[in-house]
VEXMIKE-58793 format. One record per residue (C-alpha): chain; residue number from 1; x, y, z; residue in three letters. Coordinates in steps of 0.2 Angstrom, whole numbers, always signed. Example, Ala and Ser with C-alpha at 12.3 -4.5 7.8 and 13.67 -1.06 7.14 Angstrom:
> A:1:+62:-22:+39:Ala .
> A:2:+68:-5:+36:Ser .
REM end
This chain:
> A:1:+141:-309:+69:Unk .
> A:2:+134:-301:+87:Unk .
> A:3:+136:-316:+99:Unk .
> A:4:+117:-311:+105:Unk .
> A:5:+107:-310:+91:Unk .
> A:6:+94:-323:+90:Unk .
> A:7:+93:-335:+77:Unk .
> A:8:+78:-344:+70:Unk .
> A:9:+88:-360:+75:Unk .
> A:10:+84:-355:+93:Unk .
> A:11:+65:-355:+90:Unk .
> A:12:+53:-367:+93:Unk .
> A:13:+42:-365:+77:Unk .
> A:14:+32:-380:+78:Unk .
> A:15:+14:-377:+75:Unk .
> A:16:+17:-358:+78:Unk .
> A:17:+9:-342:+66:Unk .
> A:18:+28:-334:+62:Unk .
> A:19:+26:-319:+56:Unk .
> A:20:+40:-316:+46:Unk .
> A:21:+45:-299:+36:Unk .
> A:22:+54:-301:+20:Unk .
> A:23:+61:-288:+7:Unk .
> A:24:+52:-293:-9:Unk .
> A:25:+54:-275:-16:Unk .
> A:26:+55:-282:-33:Unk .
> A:27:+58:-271:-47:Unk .
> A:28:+44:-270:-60:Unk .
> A:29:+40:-266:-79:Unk .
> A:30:+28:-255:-87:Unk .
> A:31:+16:-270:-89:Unk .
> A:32:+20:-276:-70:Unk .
> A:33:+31:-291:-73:Unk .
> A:34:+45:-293:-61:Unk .
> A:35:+62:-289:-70:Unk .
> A:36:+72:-297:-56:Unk .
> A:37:+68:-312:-43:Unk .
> A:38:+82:-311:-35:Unk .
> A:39:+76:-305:-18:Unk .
> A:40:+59:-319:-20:Unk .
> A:41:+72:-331:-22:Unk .
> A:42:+86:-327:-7:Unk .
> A:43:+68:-327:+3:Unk .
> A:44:+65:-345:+0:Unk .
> A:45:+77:-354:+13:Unk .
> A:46:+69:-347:+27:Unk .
> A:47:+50:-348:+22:Unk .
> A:48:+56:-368:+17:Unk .
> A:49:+65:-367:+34:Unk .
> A:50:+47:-362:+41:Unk .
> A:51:+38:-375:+33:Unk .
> A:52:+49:-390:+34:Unk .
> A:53:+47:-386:+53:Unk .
> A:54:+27:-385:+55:Unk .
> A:55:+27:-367:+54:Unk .
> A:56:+11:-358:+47:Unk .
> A:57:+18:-344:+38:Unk .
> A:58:+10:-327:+37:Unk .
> A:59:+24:-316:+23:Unk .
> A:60:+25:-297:+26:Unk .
> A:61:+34:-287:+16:Unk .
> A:62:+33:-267:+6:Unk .
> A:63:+35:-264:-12:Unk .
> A:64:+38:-249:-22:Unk .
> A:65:+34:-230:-15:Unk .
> A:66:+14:-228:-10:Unk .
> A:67:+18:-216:+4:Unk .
> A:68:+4:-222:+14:Unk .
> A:69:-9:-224:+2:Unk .
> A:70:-17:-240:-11:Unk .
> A:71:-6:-240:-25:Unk .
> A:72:-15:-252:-38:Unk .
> A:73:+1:-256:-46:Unk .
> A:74:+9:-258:-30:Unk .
> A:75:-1:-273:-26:Unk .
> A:76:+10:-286:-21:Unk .
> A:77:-3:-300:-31:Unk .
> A:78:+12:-301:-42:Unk .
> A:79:+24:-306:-29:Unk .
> A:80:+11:-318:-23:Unk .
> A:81:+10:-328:-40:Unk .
> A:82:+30:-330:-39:Unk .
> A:83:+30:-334:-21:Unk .
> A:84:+16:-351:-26:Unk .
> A:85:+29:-352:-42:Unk .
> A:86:+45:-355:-33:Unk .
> A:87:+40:-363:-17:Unk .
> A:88:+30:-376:-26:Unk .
> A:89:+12:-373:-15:Unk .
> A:90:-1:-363:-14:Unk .
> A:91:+3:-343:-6:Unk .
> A:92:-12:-335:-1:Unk .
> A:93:-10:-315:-3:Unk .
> A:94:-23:-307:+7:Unk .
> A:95:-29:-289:+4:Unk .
> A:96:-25:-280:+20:Unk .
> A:97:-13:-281:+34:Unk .
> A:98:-23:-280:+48:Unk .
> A:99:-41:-281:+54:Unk .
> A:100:-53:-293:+61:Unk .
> A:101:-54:-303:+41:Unk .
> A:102:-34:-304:+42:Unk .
> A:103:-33:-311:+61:Unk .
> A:104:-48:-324:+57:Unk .
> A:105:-38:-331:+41:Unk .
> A:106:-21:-331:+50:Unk .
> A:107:-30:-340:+66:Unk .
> A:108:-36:-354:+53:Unk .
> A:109:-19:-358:+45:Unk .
> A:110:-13:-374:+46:Unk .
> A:111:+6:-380:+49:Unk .
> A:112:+14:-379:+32:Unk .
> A:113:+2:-366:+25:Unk .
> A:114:+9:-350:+19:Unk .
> A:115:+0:-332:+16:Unk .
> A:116:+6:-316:+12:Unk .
> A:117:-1:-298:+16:Unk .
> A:118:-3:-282:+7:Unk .
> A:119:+11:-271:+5:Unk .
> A:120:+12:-262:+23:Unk .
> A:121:+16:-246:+16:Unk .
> A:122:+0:-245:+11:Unk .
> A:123:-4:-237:+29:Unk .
> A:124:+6:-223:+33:Unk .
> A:125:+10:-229:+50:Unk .
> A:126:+20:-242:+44:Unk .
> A:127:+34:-229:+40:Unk .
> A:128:+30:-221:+56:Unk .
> A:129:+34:-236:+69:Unk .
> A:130:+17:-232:+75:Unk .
> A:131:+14:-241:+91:Unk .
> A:132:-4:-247:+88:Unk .
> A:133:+0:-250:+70:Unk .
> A:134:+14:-262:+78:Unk .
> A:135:+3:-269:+89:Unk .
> A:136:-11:-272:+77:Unk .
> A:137:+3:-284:+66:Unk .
> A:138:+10:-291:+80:Unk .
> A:139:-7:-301:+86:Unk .
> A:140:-6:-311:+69:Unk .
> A:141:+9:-320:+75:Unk .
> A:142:+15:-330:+90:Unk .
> A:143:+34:-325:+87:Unk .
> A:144:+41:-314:+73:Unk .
> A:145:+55:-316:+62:Unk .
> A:146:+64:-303:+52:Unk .
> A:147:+73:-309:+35:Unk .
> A:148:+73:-291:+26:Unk .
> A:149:+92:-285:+26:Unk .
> A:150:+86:-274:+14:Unk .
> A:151:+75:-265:+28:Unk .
> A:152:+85:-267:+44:Unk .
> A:153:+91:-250:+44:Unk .
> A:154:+74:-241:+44:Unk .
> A:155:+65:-242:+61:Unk .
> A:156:+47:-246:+55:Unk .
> A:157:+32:-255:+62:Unk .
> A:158:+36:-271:+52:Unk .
> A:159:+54:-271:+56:Unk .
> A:160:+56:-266:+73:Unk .
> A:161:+40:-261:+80:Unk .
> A:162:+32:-279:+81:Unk .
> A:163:+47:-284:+93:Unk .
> A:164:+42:-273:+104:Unk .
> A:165:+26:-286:+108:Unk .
> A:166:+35:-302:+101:Unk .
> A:167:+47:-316:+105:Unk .
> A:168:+59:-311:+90:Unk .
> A:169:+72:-319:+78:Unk .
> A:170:+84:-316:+62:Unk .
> A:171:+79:-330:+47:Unk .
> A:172:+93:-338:+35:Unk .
> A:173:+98:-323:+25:Unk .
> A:174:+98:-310:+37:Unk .
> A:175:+110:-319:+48:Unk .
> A:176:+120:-323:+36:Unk .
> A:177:+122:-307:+31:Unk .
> A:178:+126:-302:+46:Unk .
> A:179:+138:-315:+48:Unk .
> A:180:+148:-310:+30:Unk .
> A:181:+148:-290:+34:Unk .
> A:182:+153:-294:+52:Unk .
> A:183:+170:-303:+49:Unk .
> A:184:+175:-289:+33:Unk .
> A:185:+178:-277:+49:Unk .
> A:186:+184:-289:+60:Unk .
> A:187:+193:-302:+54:Unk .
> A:188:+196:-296:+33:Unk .
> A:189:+207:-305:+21:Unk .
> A:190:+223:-295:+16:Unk .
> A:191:+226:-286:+4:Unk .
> A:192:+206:-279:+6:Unk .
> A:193:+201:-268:-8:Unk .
> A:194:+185:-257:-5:Unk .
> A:195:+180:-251:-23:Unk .
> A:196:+166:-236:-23:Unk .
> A:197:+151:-228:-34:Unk .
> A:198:+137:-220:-37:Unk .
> A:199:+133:-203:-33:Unk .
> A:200:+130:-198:-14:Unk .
> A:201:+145:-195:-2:Unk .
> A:202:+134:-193:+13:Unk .
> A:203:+128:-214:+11:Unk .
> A:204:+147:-218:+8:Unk .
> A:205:+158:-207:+18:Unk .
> A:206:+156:-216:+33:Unk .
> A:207:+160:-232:+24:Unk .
> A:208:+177:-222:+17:Unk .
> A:209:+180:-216:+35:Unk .
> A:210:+178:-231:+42:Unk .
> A:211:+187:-242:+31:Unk .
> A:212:+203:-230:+30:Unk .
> A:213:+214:-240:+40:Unk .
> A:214:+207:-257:+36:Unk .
> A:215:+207:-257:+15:Unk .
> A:216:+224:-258:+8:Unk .
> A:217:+216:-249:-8:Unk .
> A:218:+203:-237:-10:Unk .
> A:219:+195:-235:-27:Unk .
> A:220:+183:-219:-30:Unk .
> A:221:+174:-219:-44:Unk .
> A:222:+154:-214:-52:Unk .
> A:223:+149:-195:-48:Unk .
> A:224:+154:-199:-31:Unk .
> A:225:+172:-195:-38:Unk .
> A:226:+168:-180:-46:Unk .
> A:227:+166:-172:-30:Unk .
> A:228:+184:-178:-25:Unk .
> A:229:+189:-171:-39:Unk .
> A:230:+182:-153:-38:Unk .
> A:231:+188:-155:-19:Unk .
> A:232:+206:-159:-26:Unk .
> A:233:+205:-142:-38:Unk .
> A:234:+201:-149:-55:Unk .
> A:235:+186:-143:-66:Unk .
> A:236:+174:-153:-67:Unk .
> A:237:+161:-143:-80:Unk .
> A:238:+144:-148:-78:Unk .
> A:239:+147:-165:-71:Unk .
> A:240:+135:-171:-57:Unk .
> A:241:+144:-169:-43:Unk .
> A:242:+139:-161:-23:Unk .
> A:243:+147:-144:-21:Unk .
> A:244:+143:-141:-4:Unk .
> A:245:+148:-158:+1:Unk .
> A:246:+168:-151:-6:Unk .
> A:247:+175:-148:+11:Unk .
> A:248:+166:-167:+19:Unk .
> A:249:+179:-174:+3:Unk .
> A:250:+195:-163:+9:Unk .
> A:251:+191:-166:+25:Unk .
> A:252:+193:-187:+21:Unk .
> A:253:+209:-183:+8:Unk .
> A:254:+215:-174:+23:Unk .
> A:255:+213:-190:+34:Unk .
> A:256:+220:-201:+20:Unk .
> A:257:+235:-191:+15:Unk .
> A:258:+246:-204:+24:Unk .
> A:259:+238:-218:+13:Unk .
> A:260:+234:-205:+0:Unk .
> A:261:+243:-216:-15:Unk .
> A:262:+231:-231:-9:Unk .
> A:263:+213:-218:-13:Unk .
> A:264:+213:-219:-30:Unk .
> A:265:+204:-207:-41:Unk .
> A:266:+200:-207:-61:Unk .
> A:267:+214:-199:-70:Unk .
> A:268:+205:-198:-85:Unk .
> A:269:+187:-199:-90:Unk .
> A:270:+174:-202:-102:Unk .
> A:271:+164:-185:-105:Unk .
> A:272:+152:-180:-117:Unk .
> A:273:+140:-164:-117:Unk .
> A:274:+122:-174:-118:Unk .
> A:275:+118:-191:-111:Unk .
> A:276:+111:-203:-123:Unk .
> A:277:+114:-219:-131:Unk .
> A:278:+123:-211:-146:Unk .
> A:279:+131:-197:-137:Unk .
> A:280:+149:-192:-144:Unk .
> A:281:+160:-196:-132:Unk .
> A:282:+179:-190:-128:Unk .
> A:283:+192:-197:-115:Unk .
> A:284:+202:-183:-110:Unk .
> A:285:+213:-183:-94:Unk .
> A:286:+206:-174:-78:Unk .
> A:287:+216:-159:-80:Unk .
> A:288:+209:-157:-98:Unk .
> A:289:+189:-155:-92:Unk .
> A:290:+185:-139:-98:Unk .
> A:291:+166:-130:-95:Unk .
> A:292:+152:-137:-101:Unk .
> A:293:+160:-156:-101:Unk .
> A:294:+151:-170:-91:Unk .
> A:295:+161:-182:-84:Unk .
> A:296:+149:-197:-88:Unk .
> A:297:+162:-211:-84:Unk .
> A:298:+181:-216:-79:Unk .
> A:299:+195:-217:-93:Unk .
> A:300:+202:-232:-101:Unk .
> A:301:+218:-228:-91:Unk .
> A:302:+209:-227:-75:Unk .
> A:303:+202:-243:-77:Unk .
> A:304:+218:-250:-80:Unk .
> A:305:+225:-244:-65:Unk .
> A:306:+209:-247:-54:Unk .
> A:307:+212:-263:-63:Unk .
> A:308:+231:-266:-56:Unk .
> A:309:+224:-262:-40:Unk .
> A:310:+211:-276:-38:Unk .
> A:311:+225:-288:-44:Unk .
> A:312:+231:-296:-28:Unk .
> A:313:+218:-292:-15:Unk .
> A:314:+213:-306:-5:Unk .
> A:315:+195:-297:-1:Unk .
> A:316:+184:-284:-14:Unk .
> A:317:+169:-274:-8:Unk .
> A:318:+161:-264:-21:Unk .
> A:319:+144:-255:-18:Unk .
> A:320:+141:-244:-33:Unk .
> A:321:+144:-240:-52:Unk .
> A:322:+159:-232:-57:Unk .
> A:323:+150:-223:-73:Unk .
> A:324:+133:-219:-81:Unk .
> A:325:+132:-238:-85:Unk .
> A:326:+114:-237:-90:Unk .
> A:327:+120:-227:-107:Unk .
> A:328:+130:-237:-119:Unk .
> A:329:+143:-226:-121:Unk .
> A:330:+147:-224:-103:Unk .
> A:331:+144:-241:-97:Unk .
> A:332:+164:-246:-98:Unk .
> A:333:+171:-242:-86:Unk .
> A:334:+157:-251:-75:Unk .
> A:335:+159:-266:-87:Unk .
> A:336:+177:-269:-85:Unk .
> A:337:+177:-268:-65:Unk .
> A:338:+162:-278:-64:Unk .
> A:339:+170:-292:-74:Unk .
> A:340:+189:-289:-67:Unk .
> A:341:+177:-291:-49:Unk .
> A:342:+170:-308:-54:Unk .
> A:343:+185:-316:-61:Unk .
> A:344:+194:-312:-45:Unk .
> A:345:+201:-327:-34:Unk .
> A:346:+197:-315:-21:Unk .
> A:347:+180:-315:-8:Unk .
> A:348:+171:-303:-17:Unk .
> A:349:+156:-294:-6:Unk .
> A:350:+146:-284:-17:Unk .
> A:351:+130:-273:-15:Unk .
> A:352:+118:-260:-20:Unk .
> A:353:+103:-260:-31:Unk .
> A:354:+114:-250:-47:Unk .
> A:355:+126:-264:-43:Unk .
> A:356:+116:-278:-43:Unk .
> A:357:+107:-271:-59:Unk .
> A:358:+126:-269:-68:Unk .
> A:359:+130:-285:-68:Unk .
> A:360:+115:-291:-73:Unk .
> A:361:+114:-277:-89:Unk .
> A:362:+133:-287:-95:Unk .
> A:363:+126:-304:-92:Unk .
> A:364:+138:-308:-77:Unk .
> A:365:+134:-323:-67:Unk .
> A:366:+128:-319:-50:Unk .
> A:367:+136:-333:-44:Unk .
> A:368:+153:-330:-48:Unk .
> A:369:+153:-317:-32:Unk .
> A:370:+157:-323:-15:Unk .
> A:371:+142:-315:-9:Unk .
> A:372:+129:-303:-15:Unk .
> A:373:+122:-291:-1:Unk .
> A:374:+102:-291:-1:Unk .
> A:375:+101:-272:+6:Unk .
> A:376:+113:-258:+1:Unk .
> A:377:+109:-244:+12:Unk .
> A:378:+110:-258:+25:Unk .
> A:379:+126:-264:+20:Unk .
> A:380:+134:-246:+18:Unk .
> A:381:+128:-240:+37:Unk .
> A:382:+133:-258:+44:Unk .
> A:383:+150:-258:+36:Unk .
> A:384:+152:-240:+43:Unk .
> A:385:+148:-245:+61:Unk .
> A:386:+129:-237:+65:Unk .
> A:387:+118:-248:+74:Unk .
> A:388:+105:-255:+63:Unk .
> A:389:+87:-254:+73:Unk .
> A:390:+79:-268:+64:Unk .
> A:391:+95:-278:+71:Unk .
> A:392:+97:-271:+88:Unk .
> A:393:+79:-278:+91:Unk .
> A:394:+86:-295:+88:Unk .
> A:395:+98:-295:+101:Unk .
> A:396:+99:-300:+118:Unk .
> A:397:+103:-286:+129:Unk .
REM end
């Protein structure tokens, strides 16, 4: 954890408007039920921290896409009802951010009370980090503190802007955060294991780059692999993969060739030629991928030897799913990681919203992994060394 950055155990809170942004992007149905508290309920130490210590409370946070504009089902009413669920008192969600209405209700609170604003994407500057935007937010609170991991890495008016006018702190979960992904760089357990999915090199090279000398094994699996794969020569057919992103994947298998039999790659691979949940499926080795296949998931012998090469390790990160999990036929491979993960003895550090929604899809205890990472873009930059901004404003320079 940075020596500097300012915890909410250095505040003096007492009878003080906190206003404290939270990441309650909660996933939503058709009907607008939530799907998944997960992020209500990691938020709850802090704003309990806040109100055991005669704060009054006022909750910012986004939710969804609006780009700017009112989005009806965007409201965050819903959120509001499970905020007053889970803490056990009454949350006030209010209908806009700012304006004179806003500051005369916040200016009334008492010690204890807790209320919520609309989602700040609404305005347009909030994406912006508009300074008057900032400013505007800033006047509802006497300090500000920032418990959205999930955000950190996007400069916005909620997440860095209201510093700027603010005595500013981490809450609970952020620090702790900070405090888990600190010591995987600095001080890992060994043998360290960094397992990788989903689809994009560009949000997981760094993480690849970065972590090249530090894990002992380096599973590649999900599309992500099938550009290592076209970069190593093999066809591919019409498997999702990023062609012009071949050389960035020769370019690391270049840098890995020392280590090379520690970056593992699928050997075989679960294709089909449609994607559904009664799709007809083969498992055919790399080299037998003919044109017009998609590779869809790894192999059952790849799984065995990712499996092998989890056995052992004293630490596990894995950020991302090693197949189409959300189709039946090529959840496996997903599945069996996810399950070989959580009965590790190992500290197992795990992240990402496809991630999260796996192990969830198969039923798997949540609490069976060391620790479970609130933000997966944050997590990926951290680990690969970039200054978050929504961090770097909570540090003493």
């Amino acid at each position: 954890m940075p020596s500097k950055l300012r915890t909410l155990k250095d505040a003096n809170i007492d009878n003080k408007r906190v206003l404290l942004r939270l990441d309650l992007n909660v996933p939503l149905d058709e009907k607008g039920n939530i799907t998944d508290d997960t992020r209500i309920k990691k938020s709850l130490a802090t704003i309990k921290y806040l109100v055991e210590h005669g704060a009054k409370v006022i909750i910012m946070s986004h939710l969804g896409r609006p780009d700017g504009k009112v989005v009806d089902d965007l409201k965050l009413d819903v959120v509001g009802n499970a905020l007053t669920k889970e803490l056990g008192q009454k949350v006030v969600k209010l209908h806009e951010c700012i304006g004179p209405e806003v500051e005369e209700f916040v200016m009334k609170l008492e010690p204890g009370e807790v209320c919520l604003l609309e989602n700040t994407r609404f305005y347009h500057q909030e994406e912006e980090n508009d300074e008057e935007f900032s400013k505007n937010l800033s006047k509802l609170g006497e300090l500000y503190v920032s418990d959205a991991f999930g955000t950190v890495h996007r400069a916005h008016a909620s997440t860095v802007g209201v510093a700027n006018f603010l005595p500013s702190y981490a809450g609970l979960l952020l620090e702790n955060e900070i405090n888990v992904l600190s010591s995987l760089i600095s001080n890992p357990q060994k043998p360290l294991c960094l397992v990788i999915g989903g689809a994009k090199i560009d949000t997981k090279l760094g993480l690849l780059v970065n972590f090249l000398p530090i894990a002992d094994k380096i599973i590649i699996g999900g599309a992500l692999a099938n550009t290592f794969l076209l970069a190593e020569g093999y066809e591919i057919g019409d498997s999702k993969c990023e062609k012009e992103k071949v050389d960035v994947a020769q370019n690391f298998l270049l840098q890995a060739e020392k280590m090379r039999e520690n970056v593992l790659l699928p050997e075989d691979a679960i294709v089909s030629d449609e994607i559904s949940n009664d799709a007809t499926i083969a498992d055919v080795k790399v080299d037998g991928v003919t044109p017009g296949m998609k590779i869809l998931d790894v192999g059952k012998i790849s799984i065995e030897r990712f499996k092998e090469a989890l056995k052992g390790s004293k630490t596990i990160i894995w950020n991302g799913p090693l197949g189409l999990y959300e189709y039946i036929p090529f959840e496996n491979g997903t599945k069996e990681i996810a399950k070989e993960i959580a009965d590790s003895n190992a500290t197992t550090i795990i992240g990402g919203g496809d991630t999260i929604d796996a192990i969830n899809k198969f039923g798997i205890d949540p609490e069976r992994f060391s620790h479970i990472s609130t933000g997966g873009g944050a997590m990926l930059e951290f680990l690969q060394g970039d200054e978050l901004p929504g961090v770097s404003v909570l540090e003493d320079k």
